[in-house]
Backbone as CSV, one residue per row, in Angstrom:
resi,resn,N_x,N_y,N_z,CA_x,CA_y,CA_z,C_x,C_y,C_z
1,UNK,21.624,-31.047,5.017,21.315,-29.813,5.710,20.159,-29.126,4.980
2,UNK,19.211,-29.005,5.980,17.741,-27.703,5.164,18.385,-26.602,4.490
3,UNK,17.861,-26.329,3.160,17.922,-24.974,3.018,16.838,-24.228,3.010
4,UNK,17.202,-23.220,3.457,16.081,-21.769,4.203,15.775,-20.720,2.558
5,UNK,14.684,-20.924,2.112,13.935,-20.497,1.170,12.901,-19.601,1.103
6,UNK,13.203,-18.334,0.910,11.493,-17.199,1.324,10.541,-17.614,0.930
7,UNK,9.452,-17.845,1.235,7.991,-17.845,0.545,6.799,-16.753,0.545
8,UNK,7.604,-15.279,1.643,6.679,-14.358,1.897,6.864,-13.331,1.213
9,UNK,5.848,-11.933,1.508,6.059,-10.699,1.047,6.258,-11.084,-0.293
10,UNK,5.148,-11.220,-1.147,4.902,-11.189,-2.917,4.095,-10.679,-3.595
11,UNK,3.241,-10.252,-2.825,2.192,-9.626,-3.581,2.040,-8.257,-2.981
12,UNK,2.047,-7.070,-4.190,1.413,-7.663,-5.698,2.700,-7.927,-6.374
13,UNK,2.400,-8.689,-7.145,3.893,-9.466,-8.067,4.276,-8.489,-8.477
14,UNK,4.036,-7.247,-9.590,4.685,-6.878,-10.295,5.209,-5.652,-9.647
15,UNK,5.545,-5.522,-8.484,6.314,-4.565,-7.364,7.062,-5.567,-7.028
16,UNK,7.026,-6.790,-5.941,7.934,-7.743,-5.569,8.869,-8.682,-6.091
17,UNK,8.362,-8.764,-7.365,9.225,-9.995,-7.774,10.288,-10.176,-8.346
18,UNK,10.959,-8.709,-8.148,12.613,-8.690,-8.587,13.033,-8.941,-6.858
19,UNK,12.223,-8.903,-6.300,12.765,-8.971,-4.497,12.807,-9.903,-3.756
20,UNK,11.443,-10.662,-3.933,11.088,-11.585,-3.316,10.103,-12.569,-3.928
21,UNK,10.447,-13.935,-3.462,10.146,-14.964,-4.355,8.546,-15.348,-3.539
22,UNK,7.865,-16.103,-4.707,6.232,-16.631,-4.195,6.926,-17.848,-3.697
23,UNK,5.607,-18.289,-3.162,5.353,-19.591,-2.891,5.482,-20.686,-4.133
24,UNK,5.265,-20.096,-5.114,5.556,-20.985,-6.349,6.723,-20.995,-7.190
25,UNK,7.226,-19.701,-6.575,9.022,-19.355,-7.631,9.675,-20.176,-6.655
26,UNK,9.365,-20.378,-4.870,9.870,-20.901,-3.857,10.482,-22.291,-4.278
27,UNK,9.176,-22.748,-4.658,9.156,-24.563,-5.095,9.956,-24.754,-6.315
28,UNK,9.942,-24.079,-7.011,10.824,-23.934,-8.115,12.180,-24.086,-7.802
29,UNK,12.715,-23.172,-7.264,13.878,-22.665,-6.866,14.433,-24.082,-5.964
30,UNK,13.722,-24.440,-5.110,13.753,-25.979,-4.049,14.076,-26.891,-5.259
31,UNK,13.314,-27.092,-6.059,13.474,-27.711,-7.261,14.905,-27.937,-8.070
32,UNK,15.165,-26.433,-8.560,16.050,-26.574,-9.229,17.779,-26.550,-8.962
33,UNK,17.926,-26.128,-6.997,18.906,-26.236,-6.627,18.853,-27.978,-6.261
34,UNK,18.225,-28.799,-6.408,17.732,-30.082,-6.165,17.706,-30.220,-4.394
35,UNK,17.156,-29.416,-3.826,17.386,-29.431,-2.213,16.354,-30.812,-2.063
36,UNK,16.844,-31.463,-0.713,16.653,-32.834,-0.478,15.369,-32.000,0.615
37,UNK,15.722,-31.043,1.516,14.696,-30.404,2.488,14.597,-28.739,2.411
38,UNK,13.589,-28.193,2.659,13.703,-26.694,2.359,12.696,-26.738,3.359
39,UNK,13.137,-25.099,4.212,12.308,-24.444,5.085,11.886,-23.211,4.688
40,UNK,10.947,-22.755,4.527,10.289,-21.932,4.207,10.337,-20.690,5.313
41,UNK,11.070,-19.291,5.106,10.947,-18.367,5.687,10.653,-16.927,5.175
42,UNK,10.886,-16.045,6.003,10.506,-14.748,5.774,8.941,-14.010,5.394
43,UNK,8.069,-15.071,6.267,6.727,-14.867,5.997,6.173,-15.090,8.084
44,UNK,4.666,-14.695,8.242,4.070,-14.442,9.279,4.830,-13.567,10.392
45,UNK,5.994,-12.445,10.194,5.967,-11.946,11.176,5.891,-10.529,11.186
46,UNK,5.910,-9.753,10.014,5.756,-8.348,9.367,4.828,-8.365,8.641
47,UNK,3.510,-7.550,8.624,3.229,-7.327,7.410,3.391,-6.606,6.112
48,UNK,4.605,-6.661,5.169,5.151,-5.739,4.528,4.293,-5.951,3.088
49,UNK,3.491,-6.717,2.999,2.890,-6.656,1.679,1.412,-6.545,1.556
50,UNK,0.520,-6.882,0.487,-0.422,-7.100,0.436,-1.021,-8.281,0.732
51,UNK,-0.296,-9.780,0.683,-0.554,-10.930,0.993,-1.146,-11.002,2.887
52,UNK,-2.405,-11.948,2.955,-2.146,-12.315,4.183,-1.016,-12.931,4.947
53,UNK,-0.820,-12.582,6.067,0.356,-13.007,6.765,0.830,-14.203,6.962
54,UNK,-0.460,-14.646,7.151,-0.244,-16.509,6.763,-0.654,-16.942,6.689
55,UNK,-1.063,-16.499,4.981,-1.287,-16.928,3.296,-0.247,-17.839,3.136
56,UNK,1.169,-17.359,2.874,2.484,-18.400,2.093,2.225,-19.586,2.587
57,UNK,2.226,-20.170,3.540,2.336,-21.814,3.851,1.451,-22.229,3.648
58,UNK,0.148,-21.858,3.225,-0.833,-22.279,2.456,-1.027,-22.578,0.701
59,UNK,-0.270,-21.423,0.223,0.079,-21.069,-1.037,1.148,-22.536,-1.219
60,UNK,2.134,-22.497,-0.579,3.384,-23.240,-0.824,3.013,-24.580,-0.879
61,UNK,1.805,-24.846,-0.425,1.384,-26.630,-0.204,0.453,-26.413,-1.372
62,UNK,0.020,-25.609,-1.842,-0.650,-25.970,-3.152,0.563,-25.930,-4.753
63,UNK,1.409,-24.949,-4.312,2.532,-25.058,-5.422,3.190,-26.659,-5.089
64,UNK,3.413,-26.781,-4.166,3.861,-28.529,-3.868,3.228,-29.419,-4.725
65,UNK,1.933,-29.048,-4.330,0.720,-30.341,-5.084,1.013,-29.866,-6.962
66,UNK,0.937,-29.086,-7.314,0.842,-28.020,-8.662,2.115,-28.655,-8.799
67,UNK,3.343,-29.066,-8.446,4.774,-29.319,-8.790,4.574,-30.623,-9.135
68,UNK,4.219,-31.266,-8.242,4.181,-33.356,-7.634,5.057,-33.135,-6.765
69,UNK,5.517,-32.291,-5.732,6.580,-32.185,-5.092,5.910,-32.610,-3.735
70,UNK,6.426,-33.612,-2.654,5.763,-34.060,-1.034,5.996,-32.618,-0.374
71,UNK,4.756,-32.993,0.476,4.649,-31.597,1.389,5.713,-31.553,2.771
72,UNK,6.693,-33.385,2.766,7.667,-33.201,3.705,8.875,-32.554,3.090
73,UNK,8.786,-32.413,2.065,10.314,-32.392,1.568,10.508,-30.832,1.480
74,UNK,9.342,-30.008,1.984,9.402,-28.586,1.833,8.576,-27.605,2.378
75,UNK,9.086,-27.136,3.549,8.210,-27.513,5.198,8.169,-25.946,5.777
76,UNK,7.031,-25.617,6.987,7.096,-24.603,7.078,7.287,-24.999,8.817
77,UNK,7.747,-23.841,9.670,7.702,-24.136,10.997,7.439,-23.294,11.656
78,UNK,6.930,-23.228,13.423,6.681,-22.552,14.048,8.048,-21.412,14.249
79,UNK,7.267,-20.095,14.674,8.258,-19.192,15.001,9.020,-19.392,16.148
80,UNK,10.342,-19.999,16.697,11.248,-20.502,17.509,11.299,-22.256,17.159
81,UNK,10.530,-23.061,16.740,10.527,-24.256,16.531,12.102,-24.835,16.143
82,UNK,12.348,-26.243,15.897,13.405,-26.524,15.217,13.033,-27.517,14.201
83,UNK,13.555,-27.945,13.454,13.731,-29.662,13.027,15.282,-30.173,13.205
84,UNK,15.007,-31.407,12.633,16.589,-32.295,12.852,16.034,-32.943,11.405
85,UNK,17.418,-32.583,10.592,17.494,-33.818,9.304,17.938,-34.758,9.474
């Protein structure tokens, strides 16, 4: 089963980041619960921060690459979309 992981609303860090996780604490976190798939949410539909709106799924594929982590194993999707594991 995916687990659903924030990657939005982070910047500027040192206001957000007792709140909400980056794109790079994201991969981490995917990481260290050892998730097999992670979906990336709580980004492009508010703008509550300073980050572009959709900045994170851009950010998150470079923390991927920055990890060695595949860009399937930790995925972003359209707003209503689905997947199947």
């Amino acid at each position: 089963m995916p687990c659903s992981i924030p990657i939005g609303a982070y910047s500027p860090r040192h206001i957000m980041s007792p709140v909400h996780c980056s794109p790079a604490d994201s991969v981490l976190l995917h990481h260290d619960i050892k998730s097999k798939l992670s979906v990336g949410m709580h980004w492009g539909t508010f703008v509550l921060t300073d980050e572009p709106v959709n900045q994170p799924p851009q950010k998150l594929k470079e923390a991927l690459a920055k990890n060695g982590k595949k860009e399937d194993e930790f995925v972003t999707i359209d707003i209503g979309a689905t997947i199947t594991s």
